[in-house]
C-alpha positions as CSV (number, residue, x, y, z in Angstrom):
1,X,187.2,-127.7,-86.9
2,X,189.6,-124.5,-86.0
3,X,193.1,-126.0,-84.4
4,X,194.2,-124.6,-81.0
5,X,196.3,-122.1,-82.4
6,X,193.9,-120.8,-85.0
7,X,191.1,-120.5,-81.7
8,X,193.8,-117.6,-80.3
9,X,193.1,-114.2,-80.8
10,X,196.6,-113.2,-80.8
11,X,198.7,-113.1,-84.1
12,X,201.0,-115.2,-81.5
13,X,200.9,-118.3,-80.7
14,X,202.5,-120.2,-77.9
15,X,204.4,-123.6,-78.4
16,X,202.2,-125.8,-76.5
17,X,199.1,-124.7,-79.2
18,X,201.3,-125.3,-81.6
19,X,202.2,-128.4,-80.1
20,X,198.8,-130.0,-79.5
21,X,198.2,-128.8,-83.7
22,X,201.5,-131.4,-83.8
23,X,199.5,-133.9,-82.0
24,X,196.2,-133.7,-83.2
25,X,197.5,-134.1,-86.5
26,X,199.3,-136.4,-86.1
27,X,196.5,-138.2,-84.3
28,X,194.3,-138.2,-87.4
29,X,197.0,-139.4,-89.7
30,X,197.6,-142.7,-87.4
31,X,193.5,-142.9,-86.4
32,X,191.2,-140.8,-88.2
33,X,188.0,-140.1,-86.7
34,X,189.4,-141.5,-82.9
35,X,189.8,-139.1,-80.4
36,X,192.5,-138.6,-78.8
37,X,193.3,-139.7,-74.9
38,X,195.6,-138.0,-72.3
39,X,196.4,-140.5,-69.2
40,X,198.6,-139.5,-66.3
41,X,199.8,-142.5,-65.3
42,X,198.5,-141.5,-61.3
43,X,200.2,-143.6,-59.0
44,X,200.5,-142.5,-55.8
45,X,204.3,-144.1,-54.0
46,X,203.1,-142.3,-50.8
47,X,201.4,-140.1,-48.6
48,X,198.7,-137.9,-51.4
49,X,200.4,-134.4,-51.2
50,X,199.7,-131.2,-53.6
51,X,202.3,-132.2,-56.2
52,X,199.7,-135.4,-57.1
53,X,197.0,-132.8,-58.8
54,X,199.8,-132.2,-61.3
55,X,199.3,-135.4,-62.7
56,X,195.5,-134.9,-62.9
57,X,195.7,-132.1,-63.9
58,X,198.1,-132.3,-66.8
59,X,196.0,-134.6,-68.9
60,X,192.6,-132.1,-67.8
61,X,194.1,-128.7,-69.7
């Protein structure tokens, strides 16, 4: 399975490819075989606004 920053076309990469390398890695040194989950922690203190779809989002890309 190519990592994220081998799946660029670019000669490039960005630090948050080479960053979920890091923690994919990582991931399959502590659990191999598991996949690996990204929770937001959504908890709404309030009136739902535009800056709450960060949180879902963040964990989504």
């Amino acid at each position: 399975m190519p990592t994220v920053a081998e799946s660029q076309t670019s000669t490039e990469t960005d630090w948050v490819s080479r960053f979920a390398d890091d923690v994919i890695a990582e991931s399959e040194r502590r659990a191999p075989g598991k996949p690996v989950v990204v929770a937001s922690g959504l908890s709404p203190s309030g009136p739902i606004h535009l800056g709450n779809l960060r949180e879902v989002m963040t964990p989504h890309l």
